[in-house]
C-alpha positions as CSV (number, residue, x, y, z in Angstrom):
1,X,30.9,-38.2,110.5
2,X,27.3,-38.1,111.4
3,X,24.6,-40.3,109.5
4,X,21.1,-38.7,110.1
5,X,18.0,-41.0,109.8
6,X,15.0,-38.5,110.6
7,X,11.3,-39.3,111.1
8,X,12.0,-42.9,112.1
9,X,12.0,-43.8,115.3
10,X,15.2,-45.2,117.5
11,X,14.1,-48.1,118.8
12,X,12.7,-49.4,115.4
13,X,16.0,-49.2,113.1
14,X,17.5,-50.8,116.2
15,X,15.4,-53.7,115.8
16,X,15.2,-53.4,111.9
17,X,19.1,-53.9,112.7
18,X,18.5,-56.8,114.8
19,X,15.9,-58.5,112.6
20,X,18.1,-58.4,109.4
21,X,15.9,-55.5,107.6
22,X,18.4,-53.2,107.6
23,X,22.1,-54.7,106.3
24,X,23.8,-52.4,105.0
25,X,23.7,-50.1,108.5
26,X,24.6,-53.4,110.6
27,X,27.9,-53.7,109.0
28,X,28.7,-50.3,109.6
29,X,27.7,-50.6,113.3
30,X,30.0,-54.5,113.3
31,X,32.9,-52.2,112.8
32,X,32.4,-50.2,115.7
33,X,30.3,-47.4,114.8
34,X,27.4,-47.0,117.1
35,X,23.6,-45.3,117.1
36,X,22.9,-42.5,119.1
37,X,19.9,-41.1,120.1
38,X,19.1,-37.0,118.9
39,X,17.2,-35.5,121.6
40,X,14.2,-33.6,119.8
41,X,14.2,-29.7,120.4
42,X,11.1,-28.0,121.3
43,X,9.4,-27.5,119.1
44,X,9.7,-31.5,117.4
45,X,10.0,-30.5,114.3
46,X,13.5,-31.4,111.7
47,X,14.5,-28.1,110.9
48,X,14.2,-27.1,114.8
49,X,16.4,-30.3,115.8
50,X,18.9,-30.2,113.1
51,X,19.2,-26.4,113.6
52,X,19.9,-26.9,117.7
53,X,22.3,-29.8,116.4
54,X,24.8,-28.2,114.3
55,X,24.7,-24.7,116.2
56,X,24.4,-26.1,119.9
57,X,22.0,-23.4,120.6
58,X,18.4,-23.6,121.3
59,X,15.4,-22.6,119.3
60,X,15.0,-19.1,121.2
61,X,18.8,-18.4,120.1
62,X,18.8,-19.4,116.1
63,X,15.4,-18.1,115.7
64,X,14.2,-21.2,113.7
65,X,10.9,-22.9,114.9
66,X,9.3,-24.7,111.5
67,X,9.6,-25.3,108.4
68,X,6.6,-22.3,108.1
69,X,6.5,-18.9,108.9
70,X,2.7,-19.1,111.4
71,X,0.8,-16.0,111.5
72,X,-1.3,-16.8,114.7
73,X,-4.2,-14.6,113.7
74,X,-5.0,-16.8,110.8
């Protein structure tokens, strides 16, 4: 299984974990689960990464770049 937390960044919900602030994701991690860092496509947008994630290919390959079709002329 793979929990996504997007637009936050790693090193806070690690110490969100750490301080308490987050519960319910520190009993999931006590039971061996662990976080791991997504590396960001290019560009860093969601629906770039999570695209590159769950087809393994890069942006130039699945075509996806935005959430927003951008007419450069405008």
């Amino acid at each position: 299984m793979v929990l996504g937390l997007d637009g936050v960044p790693f090193t806070l919900i690690g110490e969100f974990v750490a301080r308490g602030i987050l519960p319910n994701l520190a009993r999931i991690l006590s039971q061996g689960f662990r976080l791991k860092q997504m590396d960001a496509s290019v560009p860093e947008v969601s629906s770039t990464s999570w695209t590159s994630f769950m087809t393994g290919v890069n942006p130039g390959e699945h075509g996806i770049y935005g959430f927003l079709e951008l007419n450069p002329d405008t």
